[in-house]
C-alpha positions in Angstrom: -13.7 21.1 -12.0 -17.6 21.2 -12.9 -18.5 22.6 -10.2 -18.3 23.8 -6.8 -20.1 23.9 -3.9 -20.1 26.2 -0.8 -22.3 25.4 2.1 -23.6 24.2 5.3 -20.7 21.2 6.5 -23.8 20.2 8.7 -24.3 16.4 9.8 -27.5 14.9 9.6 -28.7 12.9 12.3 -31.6 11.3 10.9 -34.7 10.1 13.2 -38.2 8.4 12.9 -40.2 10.3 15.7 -44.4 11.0 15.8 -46.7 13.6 15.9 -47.1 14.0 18.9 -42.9 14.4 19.7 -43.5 17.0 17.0 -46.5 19.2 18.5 -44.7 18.2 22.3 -41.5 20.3 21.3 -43.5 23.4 19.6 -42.4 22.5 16.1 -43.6 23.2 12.8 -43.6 19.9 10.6 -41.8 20.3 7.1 -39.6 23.3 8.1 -36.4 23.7 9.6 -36.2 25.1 13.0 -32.9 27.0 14.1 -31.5 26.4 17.6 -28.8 28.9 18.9 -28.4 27.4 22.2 -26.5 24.2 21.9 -28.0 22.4 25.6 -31.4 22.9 24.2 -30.8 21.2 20.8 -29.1 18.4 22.6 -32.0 17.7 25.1 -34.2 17.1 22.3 -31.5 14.8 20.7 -31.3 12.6 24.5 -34.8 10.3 24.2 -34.5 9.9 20.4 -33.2 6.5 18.2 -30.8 7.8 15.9 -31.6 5.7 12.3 -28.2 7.5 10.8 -25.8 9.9 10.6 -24.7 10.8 7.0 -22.2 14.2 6.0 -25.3 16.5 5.3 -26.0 20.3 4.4 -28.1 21.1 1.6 -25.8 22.3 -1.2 -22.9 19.2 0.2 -25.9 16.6 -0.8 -26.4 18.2 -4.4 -23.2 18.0 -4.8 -22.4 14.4 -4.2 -25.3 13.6 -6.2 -23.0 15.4 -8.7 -20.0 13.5 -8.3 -22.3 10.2 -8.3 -23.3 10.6 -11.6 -19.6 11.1 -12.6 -18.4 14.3 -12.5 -15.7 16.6 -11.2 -16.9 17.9 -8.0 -15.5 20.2 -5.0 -17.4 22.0 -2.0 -15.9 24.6 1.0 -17.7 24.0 4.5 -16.8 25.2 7.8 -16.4 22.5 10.2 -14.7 22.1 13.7 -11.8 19.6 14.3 -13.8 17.4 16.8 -15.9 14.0 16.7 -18.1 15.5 13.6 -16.1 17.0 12.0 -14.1 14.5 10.7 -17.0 12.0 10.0 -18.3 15.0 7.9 -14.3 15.0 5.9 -14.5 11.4 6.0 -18.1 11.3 4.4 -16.7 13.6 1.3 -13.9 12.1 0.9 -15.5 8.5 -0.2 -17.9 10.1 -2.6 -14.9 11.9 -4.4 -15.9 15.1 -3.3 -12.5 17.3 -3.0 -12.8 19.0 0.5 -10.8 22.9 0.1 -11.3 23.2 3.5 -8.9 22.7 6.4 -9.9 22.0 9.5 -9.1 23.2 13.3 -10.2 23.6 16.5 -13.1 26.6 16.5 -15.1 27.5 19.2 -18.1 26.2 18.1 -18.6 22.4 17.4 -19.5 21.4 14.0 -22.9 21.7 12.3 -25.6 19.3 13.7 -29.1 18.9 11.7 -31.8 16.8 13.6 -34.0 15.0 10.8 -37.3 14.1 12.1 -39.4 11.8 9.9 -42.9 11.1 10.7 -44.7 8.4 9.7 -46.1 10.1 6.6 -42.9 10.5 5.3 -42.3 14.8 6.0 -39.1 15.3 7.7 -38.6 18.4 10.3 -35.6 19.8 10.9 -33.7 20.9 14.0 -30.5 23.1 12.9 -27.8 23.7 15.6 -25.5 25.2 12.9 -22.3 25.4 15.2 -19.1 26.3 13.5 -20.8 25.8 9.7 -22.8 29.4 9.8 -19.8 31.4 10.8 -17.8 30.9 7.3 -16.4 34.2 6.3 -14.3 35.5 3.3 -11.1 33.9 4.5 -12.7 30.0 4.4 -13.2 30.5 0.8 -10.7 29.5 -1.7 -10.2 32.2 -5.0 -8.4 29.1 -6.9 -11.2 26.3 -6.3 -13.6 28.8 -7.6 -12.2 30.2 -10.6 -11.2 26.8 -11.6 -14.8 25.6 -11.6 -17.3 26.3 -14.4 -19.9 26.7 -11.7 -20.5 27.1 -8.2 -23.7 26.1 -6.4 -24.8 28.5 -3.0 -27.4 27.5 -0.9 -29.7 30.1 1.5 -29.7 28.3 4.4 -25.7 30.2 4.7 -26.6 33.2 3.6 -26.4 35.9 6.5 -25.6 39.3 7.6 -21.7 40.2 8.1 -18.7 37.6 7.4 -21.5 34.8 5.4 -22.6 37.7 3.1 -18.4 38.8 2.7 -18.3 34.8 1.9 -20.9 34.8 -0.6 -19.8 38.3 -2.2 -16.1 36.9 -2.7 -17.2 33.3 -4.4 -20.0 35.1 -6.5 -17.4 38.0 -7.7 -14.8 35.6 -8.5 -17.1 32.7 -10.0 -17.8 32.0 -13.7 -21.3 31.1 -13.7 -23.7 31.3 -10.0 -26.3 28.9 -8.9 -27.9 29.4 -6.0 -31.0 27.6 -4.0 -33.0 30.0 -1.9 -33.3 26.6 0.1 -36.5 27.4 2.9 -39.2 29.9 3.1 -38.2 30.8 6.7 -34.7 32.1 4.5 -36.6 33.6 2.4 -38.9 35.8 4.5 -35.8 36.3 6.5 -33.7 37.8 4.1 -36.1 39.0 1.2 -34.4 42.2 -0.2 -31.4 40.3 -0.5 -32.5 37.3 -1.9 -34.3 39.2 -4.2 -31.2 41.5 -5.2 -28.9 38.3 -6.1 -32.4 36.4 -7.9 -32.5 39.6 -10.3 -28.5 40.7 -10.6 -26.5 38.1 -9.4 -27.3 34.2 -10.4 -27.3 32.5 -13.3 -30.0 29.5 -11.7 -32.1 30.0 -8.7 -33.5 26.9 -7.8 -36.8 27.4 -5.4 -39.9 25.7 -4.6 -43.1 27.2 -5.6 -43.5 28.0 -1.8 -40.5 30.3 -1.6 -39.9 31.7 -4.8 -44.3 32.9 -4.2 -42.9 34.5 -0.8 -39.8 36.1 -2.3 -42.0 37.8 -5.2 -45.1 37.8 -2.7 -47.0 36.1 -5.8 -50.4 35.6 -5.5 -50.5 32.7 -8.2 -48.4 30.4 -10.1 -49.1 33.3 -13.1 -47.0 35.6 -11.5 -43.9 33.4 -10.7 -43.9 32.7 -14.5 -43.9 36.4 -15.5 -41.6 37.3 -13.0 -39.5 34.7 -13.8 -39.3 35.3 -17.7 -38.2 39.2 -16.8 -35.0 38.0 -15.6 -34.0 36.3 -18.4 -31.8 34.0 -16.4 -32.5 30.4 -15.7 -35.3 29.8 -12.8 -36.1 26.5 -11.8 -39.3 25.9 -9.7 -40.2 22.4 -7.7 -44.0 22.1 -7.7 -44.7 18.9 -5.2 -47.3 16.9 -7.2 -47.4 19.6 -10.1 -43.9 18.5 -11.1 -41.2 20.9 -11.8 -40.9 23.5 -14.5 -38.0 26.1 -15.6 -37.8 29.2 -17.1 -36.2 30.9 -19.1 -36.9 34.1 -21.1 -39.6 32.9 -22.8 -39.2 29.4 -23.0 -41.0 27.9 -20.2 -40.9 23.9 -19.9 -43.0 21.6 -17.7 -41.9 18.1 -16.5 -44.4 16.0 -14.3 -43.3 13.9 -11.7 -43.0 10.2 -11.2 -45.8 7.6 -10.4 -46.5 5.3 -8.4 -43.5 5.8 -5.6 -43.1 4.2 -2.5 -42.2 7.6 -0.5 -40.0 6.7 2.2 -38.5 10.1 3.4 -39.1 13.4 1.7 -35.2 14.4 2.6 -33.4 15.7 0.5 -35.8 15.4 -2.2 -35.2 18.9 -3.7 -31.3 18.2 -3.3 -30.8 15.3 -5.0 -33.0 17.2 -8.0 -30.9 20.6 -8.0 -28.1 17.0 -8.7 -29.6 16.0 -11.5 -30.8 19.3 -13.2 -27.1 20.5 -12.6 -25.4 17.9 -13.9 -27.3 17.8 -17.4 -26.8 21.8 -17.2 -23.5 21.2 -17.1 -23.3 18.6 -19.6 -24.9 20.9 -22.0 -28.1 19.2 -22.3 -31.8 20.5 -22.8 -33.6 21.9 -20.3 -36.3 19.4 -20.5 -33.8 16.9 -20.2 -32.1 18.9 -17.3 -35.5 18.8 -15.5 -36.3 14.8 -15.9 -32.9 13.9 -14.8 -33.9 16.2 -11.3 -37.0 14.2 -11.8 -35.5 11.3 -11.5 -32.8 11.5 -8.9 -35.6 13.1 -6.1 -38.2 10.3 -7.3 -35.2 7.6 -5.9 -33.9 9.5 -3.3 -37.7 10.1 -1.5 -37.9 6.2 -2.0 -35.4 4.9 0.9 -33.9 7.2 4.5 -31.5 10.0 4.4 -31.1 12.6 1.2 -27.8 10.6 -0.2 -28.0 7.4 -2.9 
């Protein structure tokens, strides 16, 4: 297998909303908001037109984009044996995406994620992580991941206790580690530990300039690159309008981004790139080669609804 990923099993429940439903409900546009009390999420899911529902989670999207551009995929997700959860198996299993996860009736239901897109494209997102954020060592399976050349870790999962346990048993056991640091609310959240695996634990962090600036506390762009070719392991940084560019030792290579788009929904934009990056890494390309094929797999996915193509 190419590679594996372990993440959020989280579906997205995609809706066009306002402004003002935004700045009504005390949210921040462009981040993700966590809910831990389940009523409360589903009040603000009562008055809304739902456009979609798709099997979601950050590192589950990269990876179908994997699998879509033909290769052997897997990915591990926690999920509940109710309604969800078997859309979310369902969902996997027709983009060829082997599921080593069984499921049964938890406590919590599965993962929700609320997508709110406003009419200049930015999504918000409302996380009611249910079952999917209490994976622990036991979820994770030894085989799957030392039969894959890779696996692929998303932030967003990463937390104290049974998560970290998770995290510790797929990195120790893996044969190469990426990992996306996935928000800046992560980030700030869990800095001396995201920090710790950046410098001794991955092979590729993939981060926007926004986090990867937070985790370092950069004061410029400058800094991010000098930081960066320290490490001497592969960092790969999402720039917005500045493109993307990715490091390594001293090699550092720029790739702009695409013209003329019609942006649709900025979901899953930095997914569906980690997708393309990935699967050129992994097909032994160049990185500049790496970077336009994340190029170009964001540019079509931020031109229609939902982060899957």
């Amino acid at each position: 297998m190419k590679i594996l990923g372990i993440g959020n099993a989280i579906v997205d429940v995609i809706c066009k909303v306002d402004d003002n439903f935004i700045n009504k409900n005390n949210l921040t546009k462009s981040t993700m908001k966590l809910f831990f009390d389940e009523n409360e999420f589903k009040n603000l899911l009562t008055n809304l037109k739902i456009e979609k529902t798709v099997s979601g989670g950050s590192v589950a999207n990269s990876i179908v984009g994997i699998s879509q551009l033909g290769n052997k995929v897997g990915f591990i997700g926690k999920i509940s044996n109710d309604q969800f959860g078997s859309k979310y198996e369902e969902g996997l299993r027709k983009e060829n995406v082997k599921y080593f996860y069984s499921k049964k009736v938890e406590e919590l239901p599965t993962g929700t994620c609320l997508i709110l897109v406003t009419p200049d494209s930015e999504r918000t997102m409302c996380t009611f992580l249910g079952t999917a954020g209490k994976i622990n060592e036991y979820d994770v399976d030894i085989n799957a991941v030392k039969q894959s050349e890779m696996i692929f870790l998303e932030g967003y999962l990463w937390d104290e206790g049974e998560p970290k346990k998770a995290f510790d048993k797929a990195i120790n056991n893996a044969n190469k580690v990426a990992m996306s640091l996935s928000d800046q609310f992560c980030v700030d959240r869990h800095k001396p530990h995201f920090l710790n695996l950046v410098k001794n634990k991955l092979d590729i962090t993939f981060a926007n300039e926004q986090e990867i600036s937070s985790l370092i506390e950069a004061k410029n762009f400058d800094e991010v690159i000098n930081f960066s070719k320290k490490l001497n392991k592969l960092v790969v940084v999402t720039r917005g309008e500045k493109g993307a560019v990715a490091i390594y030792g001293n090699d550092v290579v720029e790739n702009k981004i695409m013209k003329n788009l019609e942006i649709v929904d900025l979901t899953g934009a930095g997914d569906l790139f980690a997708s393309g990056f990935l699967h050129g890494y992994l097909n032994k390309w160049s990185i500049k080669k790496c970077l336009e094929k994340g190029t170009e797999m964001a540019s079509r996915v931020i031109q229609q609804i939902g982060a899957r193509l």
